[in-house]
N, C-alpha and C positions, 0 to 999 in steps of 0.2 A: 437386408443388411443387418437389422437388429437381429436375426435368429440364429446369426453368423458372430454378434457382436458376445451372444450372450452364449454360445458354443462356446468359445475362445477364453470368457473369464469362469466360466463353470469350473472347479478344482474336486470335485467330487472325486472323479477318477482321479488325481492326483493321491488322496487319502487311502483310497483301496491300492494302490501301488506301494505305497509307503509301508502301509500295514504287511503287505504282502513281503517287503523286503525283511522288515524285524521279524517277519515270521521263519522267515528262511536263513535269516543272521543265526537265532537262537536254535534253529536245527542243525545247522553246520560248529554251533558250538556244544553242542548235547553232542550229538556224534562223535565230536574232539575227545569228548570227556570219556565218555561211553567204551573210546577204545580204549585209550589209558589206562581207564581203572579195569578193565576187560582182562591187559595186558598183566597189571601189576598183580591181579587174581589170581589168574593163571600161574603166578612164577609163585605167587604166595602158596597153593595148593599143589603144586610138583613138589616147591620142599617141605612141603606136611607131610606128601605121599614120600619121601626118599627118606625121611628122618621115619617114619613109622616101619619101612623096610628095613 
């Protein structure tokens, strides 16, 4: 019963779950970004290339 008692308050794996979620928050927001600024590049360097034609 104790090895069940002290299974159940153990939160170890609680922390590596947590970590694991902030890690995956800030890659879904780096990707956000990533495309954004991807996009706004993109539109910025087509009208470099049409004004230099």
């Amino acid at each position: 019963m104790s090895l069940i008692n002290r299974f159940v308050k153990d939160e170890s794996g609680a922390t590596a779950i947590e970590y694991g979620l902030i890690a995956a928050l800030i890659a879904v927001a780096a990707i956000a970004a990533m495309t954004t600024l991807g996009e706004k590049l993109g539109t910025t360097f087509k009208a470099v290339s049409d004004k230099l034609q």
